[in-house]
Biopython code that builds the backbone (N, CA, C, O; Angstrom):
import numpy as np
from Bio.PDB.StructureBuilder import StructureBuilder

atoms = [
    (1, "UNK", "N", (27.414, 5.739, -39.227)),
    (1, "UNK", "CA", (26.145, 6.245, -38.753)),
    (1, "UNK", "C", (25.200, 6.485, -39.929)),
    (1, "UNK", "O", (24.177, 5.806, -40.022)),
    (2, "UNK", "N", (25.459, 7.296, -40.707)),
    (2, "UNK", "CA", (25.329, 7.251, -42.679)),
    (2, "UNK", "C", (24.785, 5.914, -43.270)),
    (2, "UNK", "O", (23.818, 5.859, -44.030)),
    (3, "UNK", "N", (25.401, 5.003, -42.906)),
    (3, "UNK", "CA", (25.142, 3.810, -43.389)),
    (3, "UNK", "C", (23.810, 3.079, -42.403)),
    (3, "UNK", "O", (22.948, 2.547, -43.103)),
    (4, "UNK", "N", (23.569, 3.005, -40.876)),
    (4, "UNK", "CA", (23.036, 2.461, -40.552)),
    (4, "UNK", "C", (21.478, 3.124, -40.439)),
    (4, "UNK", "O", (20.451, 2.510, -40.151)),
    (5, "UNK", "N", (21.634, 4.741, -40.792)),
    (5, "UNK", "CA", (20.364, 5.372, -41.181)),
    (5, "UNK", "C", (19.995, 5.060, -42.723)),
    (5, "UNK", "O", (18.969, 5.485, -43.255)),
    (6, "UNK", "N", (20.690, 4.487, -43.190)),
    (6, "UNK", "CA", (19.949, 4.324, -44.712)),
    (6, "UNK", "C", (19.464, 3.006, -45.003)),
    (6, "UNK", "O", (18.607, 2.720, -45.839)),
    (7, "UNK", "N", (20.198, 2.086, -44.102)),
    (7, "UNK", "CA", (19.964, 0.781, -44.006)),
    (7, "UNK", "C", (18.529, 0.821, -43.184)),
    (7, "UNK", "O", (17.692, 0.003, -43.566)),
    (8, "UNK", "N", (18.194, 1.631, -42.173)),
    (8, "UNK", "CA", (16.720, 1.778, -41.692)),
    (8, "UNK", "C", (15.699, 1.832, -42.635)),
    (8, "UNK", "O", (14.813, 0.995, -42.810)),
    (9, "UNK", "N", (15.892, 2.919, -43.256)),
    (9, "UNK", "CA", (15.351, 3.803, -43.750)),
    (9, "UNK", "C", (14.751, 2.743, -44.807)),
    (9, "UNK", "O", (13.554, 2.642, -45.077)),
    (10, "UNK", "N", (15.638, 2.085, -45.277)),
    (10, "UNK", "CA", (15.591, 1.230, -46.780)),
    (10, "UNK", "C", (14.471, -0.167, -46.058)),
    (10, "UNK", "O", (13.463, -0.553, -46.649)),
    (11, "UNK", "N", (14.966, -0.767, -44.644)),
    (11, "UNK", "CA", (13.773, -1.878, -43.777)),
    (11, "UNK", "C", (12.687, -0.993, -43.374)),
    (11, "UNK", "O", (11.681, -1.553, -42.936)),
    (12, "UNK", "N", (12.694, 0.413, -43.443)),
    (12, "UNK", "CA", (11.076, 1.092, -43.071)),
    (12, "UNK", "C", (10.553, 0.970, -45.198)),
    (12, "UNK", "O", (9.507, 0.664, -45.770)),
    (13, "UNK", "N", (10.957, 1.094, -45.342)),
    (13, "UNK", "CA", (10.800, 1.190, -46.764)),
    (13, "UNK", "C", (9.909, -0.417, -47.170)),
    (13, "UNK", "O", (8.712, -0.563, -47.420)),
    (14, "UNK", "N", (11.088, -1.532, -47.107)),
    (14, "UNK", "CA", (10.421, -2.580, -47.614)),
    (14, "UNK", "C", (8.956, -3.033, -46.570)),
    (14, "UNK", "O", (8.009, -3.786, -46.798)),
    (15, "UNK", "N", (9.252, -2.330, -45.583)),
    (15, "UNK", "CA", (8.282, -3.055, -44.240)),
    (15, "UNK", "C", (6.629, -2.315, -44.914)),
    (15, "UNK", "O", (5.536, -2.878, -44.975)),
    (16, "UNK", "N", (6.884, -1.346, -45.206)),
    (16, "UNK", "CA", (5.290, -0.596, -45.797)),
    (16, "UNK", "C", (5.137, -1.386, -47.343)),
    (16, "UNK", "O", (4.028, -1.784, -47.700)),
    (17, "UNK", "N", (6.266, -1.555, -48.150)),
    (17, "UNK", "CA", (5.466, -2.475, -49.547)),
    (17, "UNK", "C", (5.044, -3.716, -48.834)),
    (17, "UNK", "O", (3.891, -3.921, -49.215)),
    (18, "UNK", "N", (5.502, -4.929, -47.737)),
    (18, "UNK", "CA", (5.368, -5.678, -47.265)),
    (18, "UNK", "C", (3.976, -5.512, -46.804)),
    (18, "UNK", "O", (3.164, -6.355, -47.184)),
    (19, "UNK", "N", (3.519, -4.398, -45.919)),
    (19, "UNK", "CA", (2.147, -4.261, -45.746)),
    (19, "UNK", "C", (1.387, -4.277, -46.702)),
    (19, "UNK", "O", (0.320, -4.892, -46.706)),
    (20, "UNK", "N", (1.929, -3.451, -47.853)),
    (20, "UNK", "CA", (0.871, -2.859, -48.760)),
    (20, "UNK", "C", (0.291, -4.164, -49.820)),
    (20, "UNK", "O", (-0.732, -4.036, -50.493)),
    (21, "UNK", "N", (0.926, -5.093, -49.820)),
    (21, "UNK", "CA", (1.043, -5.770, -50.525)),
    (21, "UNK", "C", (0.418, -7.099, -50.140)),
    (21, "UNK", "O", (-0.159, -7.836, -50.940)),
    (22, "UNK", "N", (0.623, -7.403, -48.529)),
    (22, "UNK", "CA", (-0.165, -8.316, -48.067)),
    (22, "UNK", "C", (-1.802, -7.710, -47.952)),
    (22, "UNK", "O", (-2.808, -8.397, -48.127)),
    (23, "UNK", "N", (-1.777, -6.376, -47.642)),
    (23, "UNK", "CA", (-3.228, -5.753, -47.446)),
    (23, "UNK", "C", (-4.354, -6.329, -48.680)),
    (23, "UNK", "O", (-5.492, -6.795, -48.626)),
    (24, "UNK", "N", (-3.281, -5.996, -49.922)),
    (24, "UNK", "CA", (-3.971, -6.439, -51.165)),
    (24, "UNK", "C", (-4.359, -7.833, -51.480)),
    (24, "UNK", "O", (-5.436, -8.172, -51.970)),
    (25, "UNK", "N", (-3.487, -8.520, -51.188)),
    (25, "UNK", "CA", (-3.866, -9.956, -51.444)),
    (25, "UNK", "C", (-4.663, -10.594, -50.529)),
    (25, "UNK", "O", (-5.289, -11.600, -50.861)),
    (26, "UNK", "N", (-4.728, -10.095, -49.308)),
    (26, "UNK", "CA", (-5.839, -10.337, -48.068)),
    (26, "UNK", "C", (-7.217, -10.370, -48.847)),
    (26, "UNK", "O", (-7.966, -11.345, -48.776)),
    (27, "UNK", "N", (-7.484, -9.314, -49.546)),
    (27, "UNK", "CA", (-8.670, -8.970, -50.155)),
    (27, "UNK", "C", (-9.543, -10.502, -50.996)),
    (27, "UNK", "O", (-10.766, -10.636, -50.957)),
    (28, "UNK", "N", (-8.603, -11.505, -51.693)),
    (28, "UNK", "CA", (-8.803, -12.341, -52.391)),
    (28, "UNK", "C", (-9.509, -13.166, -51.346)),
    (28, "UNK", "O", (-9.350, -13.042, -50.132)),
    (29, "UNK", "N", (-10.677, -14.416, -52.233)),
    (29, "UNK", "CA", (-11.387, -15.079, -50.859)),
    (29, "UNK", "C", (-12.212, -14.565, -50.082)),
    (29, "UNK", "O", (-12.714, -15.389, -49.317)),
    (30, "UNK", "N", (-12.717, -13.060, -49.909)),
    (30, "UNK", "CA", (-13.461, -12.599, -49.198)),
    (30, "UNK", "C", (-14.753, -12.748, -49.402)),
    (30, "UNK", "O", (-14.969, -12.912, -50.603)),
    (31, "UNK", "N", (-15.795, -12.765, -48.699)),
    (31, "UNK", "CA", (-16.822, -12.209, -49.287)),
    (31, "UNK", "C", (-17.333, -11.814, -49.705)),
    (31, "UNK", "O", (-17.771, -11.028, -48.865)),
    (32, "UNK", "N", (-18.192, -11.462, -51.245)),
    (32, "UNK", "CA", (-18.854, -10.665, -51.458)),
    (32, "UNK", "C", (-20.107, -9.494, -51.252)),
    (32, "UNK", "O", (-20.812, -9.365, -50.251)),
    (33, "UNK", "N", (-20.137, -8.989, -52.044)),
    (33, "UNK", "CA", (-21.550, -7.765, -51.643)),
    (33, "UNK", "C", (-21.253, -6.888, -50.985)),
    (33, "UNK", "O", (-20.091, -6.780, -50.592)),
    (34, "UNK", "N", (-22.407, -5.810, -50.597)),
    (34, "UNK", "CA", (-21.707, -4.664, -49.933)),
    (34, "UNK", "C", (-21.636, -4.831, -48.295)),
    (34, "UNK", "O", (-21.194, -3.928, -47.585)),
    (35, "UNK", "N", (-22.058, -5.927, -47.838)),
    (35, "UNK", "CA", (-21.746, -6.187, -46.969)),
    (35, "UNK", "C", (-20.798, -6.768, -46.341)),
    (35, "UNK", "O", (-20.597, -6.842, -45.129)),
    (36, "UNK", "N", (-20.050, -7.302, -47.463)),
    (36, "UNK", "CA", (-18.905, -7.998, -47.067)),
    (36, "UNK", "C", (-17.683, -7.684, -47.565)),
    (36, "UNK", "O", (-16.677, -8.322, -47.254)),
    (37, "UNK", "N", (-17.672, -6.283, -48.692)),
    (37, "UNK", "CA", (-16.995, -5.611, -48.844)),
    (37, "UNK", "C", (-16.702, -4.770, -47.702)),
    (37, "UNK", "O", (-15.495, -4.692, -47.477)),
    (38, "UNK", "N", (-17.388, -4.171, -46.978)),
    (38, "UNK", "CA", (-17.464, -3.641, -46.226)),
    (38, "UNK", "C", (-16.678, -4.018, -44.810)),
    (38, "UNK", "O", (-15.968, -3.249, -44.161)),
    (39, "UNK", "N", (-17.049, -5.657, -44.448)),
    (39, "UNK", "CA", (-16.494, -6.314, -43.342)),
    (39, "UNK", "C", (-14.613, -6.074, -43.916)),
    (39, "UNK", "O", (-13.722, -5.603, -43.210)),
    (40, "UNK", "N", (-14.483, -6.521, -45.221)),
    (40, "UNK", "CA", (-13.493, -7.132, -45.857)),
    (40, "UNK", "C", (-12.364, -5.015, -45.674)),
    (40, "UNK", "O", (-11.151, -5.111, -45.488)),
    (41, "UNK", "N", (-12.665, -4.282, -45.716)),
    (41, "UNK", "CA", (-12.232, -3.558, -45.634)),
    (41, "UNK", "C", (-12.137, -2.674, -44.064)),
    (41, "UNK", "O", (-11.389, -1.753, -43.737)),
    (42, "UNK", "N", (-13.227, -3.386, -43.286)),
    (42, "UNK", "CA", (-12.831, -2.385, -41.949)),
    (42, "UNK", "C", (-11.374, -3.639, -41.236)),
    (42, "UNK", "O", (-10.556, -3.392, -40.350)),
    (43, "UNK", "N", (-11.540, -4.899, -42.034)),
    (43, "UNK", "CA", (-10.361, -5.764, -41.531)),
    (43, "UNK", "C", (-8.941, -5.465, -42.045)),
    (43, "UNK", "O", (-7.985, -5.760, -41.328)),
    (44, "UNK", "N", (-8.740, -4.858, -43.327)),
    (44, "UNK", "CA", (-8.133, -4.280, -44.051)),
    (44, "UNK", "C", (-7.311, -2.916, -42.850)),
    (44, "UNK", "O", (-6.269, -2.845, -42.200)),
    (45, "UNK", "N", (-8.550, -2.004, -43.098)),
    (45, "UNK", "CA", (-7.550, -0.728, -42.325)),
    (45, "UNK", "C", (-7.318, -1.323, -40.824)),
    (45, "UNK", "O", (-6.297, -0.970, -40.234)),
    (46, "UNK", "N", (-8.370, -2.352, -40.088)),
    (46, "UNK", "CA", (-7.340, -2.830, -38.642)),
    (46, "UNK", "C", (-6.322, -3.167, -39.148)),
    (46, "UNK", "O", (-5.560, -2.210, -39.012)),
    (47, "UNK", "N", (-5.717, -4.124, -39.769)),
    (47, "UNK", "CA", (-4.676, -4.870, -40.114)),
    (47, "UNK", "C", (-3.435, -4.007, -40.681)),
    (47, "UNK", "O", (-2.245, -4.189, -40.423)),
    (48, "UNK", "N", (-4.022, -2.988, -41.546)),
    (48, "UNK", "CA", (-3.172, -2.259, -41.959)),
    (48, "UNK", "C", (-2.696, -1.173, -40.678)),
    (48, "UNK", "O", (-1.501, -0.901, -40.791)),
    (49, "UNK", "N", (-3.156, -0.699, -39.849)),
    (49, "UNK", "CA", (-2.816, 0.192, -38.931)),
    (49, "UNK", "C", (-1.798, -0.716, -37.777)),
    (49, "UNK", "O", (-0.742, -0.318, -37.285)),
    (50, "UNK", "N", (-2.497, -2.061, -37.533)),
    (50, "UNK", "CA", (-1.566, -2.862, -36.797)),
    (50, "UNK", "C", (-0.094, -3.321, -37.315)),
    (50, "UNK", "O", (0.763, -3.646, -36.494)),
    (51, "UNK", "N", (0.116, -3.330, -38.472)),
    (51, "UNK", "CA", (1.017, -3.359, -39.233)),
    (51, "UNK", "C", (2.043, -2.567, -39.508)),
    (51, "UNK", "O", (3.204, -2.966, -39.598)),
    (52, "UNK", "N", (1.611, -1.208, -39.681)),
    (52, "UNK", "CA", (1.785, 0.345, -39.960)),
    (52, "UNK", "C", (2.915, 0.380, -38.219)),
    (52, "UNK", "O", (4.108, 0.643, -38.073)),
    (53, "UNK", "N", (1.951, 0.031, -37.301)),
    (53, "UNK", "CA", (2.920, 0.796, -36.063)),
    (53, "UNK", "C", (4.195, -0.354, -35.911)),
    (53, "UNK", "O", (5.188, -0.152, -35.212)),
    (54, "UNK", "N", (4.018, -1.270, -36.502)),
    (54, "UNK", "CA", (5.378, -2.560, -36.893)),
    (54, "UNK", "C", (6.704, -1.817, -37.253)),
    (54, "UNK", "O", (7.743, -2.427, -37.001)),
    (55, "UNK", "N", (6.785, -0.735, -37.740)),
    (55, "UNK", "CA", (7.674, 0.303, -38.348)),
    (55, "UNK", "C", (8.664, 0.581, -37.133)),
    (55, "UNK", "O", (9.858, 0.803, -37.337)),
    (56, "UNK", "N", (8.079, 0.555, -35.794)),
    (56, "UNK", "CA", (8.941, 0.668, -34.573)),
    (56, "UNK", "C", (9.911, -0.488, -34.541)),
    (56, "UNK", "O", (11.020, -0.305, -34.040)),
    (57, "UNK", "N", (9.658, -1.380, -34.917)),
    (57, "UNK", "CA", (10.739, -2.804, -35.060)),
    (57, "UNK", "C", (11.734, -2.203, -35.799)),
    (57, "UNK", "O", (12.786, -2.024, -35.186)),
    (58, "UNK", "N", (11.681, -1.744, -37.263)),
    (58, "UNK", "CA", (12.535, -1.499, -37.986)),
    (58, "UNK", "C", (13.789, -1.774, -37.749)),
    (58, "UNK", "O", (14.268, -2.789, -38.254)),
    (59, "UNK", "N", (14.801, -0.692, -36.706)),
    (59, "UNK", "CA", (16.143, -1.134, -36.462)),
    (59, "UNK", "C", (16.357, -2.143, -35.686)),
    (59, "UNK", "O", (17.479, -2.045, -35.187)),
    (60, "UNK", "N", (15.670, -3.286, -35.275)),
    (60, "UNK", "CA", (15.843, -4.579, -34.571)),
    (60, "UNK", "C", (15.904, -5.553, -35.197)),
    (60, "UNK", "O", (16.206, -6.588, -34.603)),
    (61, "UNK", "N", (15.630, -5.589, -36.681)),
    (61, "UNK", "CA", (15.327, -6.427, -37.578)),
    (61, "UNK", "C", (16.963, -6.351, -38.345)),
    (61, "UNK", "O", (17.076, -7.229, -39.201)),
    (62, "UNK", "N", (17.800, -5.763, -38.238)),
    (62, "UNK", "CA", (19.120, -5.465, -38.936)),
    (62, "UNK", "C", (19.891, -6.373, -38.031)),
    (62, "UNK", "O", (19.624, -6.528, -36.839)),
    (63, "UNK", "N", (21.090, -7.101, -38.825)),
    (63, "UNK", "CA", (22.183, -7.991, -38.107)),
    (63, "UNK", "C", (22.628, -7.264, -37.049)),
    (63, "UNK", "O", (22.923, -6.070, -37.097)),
    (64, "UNK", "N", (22.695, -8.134, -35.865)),
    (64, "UNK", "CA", (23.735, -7.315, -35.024)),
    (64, "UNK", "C", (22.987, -6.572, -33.849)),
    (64, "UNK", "O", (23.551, -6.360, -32.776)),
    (65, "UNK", "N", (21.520, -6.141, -34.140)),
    (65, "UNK", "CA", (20.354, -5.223, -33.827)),
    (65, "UNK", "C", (20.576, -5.535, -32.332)),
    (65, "UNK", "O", (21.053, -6.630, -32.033)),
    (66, "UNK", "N", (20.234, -4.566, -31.300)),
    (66, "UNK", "CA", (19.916, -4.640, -29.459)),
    (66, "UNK", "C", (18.752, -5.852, -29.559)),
    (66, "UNK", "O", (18.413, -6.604, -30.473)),
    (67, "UNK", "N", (18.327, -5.677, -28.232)),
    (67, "UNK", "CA", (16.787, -6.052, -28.562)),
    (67, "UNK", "C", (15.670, -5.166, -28.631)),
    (67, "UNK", "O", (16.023, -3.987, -28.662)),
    (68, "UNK", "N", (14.467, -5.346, -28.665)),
    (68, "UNK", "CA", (13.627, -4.882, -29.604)),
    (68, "UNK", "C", (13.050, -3.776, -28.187)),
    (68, "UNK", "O", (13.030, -4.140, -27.011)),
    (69, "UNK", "N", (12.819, -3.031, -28.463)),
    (69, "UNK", "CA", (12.393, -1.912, -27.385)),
    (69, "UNK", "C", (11.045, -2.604, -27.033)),
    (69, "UNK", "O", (10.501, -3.542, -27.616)),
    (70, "UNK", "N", (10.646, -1.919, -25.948)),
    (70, "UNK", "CA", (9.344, -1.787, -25.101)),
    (70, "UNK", "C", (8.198, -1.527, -26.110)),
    (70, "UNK", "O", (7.129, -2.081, -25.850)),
    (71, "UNK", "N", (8.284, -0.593, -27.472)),
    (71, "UNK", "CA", (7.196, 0.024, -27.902)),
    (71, "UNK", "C", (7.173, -0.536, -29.288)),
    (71, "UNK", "O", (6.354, -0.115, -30.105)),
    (72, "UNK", "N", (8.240, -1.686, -29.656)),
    (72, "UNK", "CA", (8.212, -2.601, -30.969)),
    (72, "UNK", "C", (7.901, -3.815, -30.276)),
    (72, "UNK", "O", (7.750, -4.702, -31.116)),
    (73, "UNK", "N", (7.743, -4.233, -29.131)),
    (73, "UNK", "CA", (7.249, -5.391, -28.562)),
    (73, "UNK", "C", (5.795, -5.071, -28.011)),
    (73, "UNK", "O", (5.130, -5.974, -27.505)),
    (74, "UNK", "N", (5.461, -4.178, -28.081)),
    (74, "UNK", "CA", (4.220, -3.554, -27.722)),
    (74, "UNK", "C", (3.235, -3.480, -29.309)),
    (74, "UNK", "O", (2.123, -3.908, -29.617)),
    (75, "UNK", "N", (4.106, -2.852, -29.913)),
    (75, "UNK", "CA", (3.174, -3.249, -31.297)),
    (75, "UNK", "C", (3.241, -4.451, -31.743)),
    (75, "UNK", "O", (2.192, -4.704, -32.336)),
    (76, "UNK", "N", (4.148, -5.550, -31.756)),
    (76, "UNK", "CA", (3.804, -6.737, -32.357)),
    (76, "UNK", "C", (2.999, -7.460, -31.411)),
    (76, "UNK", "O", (2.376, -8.423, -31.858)),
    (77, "UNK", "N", (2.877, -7.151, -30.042)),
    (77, "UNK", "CA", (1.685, -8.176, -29.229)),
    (77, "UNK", "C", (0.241, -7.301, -29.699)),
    (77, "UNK", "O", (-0.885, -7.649, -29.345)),
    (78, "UNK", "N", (0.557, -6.018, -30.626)),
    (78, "UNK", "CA", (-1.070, -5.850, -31.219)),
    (78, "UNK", "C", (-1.721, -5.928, -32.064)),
    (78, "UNK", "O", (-2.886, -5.640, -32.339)),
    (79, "UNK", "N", (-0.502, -6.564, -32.741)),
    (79, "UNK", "CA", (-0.887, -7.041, -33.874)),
    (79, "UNK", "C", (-2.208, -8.709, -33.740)),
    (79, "UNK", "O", (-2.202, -9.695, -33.003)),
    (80, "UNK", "N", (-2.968, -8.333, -34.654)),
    (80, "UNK", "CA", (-3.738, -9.409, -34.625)),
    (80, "UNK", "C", (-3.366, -10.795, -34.848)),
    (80, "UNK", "O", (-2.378, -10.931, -35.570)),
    (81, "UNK", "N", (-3.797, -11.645, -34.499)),
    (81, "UNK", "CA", (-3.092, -13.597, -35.031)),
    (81, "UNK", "C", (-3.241, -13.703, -36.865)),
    (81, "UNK", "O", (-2.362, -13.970, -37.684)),
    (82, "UNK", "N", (-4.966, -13.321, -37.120)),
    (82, "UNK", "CA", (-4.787, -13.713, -38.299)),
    (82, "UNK", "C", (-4.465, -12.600, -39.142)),
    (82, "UNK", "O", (-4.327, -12.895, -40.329)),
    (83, "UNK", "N", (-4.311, -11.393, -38.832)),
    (83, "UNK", "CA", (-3.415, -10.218, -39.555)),
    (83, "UNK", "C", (-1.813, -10.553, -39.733)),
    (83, "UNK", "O", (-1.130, -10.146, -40.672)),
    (84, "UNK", "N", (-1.480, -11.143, -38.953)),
    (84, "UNK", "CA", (-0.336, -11.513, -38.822)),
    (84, "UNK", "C", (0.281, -12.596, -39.674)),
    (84, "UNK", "O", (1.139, -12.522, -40.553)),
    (85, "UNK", "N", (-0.520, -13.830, -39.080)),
    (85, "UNK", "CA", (-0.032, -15.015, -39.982)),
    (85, "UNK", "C", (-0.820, -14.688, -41.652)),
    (85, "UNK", "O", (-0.353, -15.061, -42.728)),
    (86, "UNK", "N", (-1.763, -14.110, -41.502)),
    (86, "UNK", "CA", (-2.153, -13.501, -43.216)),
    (86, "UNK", "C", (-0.675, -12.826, -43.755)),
    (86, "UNK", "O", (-0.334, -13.433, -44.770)),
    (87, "UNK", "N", (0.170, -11.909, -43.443)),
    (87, "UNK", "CA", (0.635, -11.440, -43.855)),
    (87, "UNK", "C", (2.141, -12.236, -43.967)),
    (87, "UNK", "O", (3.088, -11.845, -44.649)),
    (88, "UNK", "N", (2.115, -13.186, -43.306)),
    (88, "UNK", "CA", (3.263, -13.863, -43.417)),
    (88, "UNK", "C", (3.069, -14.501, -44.290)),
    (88, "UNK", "O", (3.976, -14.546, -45.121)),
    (89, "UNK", "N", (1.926, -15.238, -44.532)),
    (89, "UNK", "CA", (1.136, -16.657, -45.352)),
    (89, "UNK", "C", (2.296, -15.867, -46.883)),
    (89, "UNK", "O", (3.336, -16.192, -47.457)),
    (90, "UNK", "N", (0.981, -14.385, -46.989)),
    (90, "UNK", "CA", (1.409, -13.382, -47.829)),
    (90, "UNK", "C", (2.636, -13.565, -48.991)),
    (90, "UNK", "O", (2.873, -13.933, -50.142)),
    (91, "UNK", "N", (3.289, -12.937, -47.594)),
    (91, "UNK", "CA", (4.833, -12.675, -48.079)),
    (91, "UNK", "C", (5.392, -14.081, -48.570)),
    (91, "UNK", "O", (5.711, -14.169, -49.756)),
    (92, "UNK", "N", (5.553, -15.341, -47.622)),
    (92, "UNK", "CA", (6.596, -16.302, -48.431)),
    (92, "UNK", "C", (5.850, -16.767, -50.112)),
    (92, "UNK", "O", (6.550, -17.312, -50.965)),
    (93, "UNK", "N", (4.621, -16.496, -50.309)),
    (93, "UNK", "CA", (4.506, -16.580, -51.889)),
    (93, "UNK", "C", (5.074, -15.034, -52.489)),
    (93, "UNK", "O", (4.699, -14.909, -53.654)),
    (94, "UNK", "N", (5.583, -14.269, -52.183)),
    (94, "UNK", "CA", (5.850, -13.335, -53.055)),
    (94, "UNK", "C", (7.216, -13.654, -54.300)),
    (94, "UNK", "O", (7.280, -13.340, -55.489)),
    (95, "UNK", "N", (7.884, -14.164, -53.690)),
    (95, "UNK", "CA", (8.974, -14.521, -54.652)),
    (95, "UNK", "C", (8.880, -15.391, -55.798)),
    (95, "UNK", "O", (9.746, -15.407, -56.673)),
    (96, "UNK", "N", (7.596, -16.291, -55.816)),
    (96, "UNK", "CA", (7.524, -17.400, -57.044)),
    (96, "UNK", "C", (6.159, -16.255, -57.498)),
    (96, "UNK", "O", (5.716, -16.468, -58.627)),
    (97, "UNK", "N", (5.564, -15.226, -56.804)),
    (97, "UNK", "CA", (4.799, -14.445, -58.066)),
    (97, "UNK", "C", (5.462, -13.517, -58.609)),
    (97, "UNK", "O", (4.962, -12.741, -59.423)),
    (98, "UNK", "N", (6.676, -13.479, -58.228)),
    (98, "UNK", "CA", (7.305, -12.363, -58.890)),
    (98, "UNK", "C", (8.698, -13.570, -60.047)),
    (98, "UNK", "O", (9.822, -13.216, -60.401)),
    (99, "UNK", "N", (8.339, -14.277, -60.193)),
    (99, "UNK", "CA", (9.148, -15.058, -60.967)),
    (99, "UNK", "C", (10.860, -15.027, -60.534)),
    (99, "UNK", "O", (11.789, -14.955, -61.338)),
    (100, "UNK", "N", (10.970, -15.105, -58.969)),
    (100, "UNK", "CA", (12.126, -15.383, -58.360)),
    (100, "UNK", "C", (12.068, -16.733, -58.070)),
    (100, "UNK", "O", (11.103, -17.436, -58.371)),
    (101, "UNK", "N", (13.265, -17.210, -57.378)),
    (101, "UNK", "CA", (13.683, -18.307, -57.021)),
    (101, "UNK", "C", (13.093, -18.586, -55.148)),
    (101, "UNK", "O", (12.936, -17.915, -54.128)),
    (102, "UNK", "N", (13.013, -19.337, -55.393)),
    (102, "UNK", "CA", (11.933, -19.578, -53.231)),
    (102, "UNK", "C", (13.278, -19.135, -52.803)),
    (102, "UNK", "O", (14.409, -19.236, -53.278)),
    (103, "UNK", "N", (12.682, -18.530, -51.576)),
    (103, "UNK", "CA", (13.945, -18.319, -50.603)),
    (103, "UNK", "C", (13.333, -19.567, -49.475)),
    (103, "UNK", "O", (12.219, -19.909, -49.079)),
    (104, "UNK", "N", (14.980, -20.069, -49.197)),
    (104, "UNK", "CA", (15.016, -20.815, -47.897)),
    (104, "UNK", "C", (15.519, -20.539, -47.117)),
    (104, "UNK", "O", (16.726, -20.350, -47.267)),
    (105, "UNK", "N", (14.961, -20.358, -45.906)),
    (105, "UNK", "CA", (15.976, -19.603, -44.381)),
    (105, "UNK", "C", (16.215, -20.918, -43.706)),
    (105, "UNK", "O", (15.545, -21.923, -43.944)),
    (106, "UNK", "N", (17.003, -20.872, -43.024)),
    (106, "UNK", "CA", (17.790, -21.846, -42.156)),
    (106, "UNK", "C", (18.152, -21.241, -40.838)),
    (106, "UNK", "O", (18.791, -21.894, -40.013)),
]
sb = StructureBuilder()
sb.init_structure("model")
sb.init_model(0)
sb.init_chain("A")
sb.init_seg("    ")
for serial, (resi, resn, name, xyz) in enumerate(atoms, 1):
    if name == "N":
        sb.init_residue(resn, " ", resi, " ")
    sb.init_atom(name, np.array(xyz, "f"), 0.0, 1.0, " ", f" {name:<3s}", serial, name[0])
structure = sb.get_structure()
């Protein structure tokens, strides 16, 4: 039980650098000025809040996991398309900017 609360704890953990991290690189490509700083950041905190309630997935995402409750299937249908695939785009470059090896899933 010990083990499968820390193992959460540790996928709520990576799931917020995962946000935090796509939030940031979203930023690149945007528009400039204060007007488009502006656009570029109210898309930011949507994305980030749609993201943020993703945290309900957490224990569904572990081997073995039930299926995904009513209120982690409820936040990922609110999540936005291009918040979404932004943050995926995101993530699979993280490993060659961090001078790792590509991961391949199968």
């Amino acid at each position: 039980m010990a083990a499968t609360k820390s193992l959460v704890s540790l996928v709520s953990r990576a799931m917020m650098l995962f946000v935090l991290v796509a939030l940031v690189a979203q930023t690149h490509g945007q528009p400039n000025g204060p007007m488009g700083q502006i656009v570029v950041a109210q898309q930011l905190q949507s994305c980030s809040a749609q993201l943020g309630n993703l945290n309900l997935c957490a224990p569904f995402v572990l081997p073995g996991a039930a299926n995904p409750s009513a209120e982690c299937c409820n936040a990922l249908q609110a999540v936005g398309h291009e918040c979404l695939c932004n943050t995926i785009r995101v993530s699979t470059r993280l490993p060659t900017q961090c001078n790792l090896s590509s991961i391949s899933c199968a």
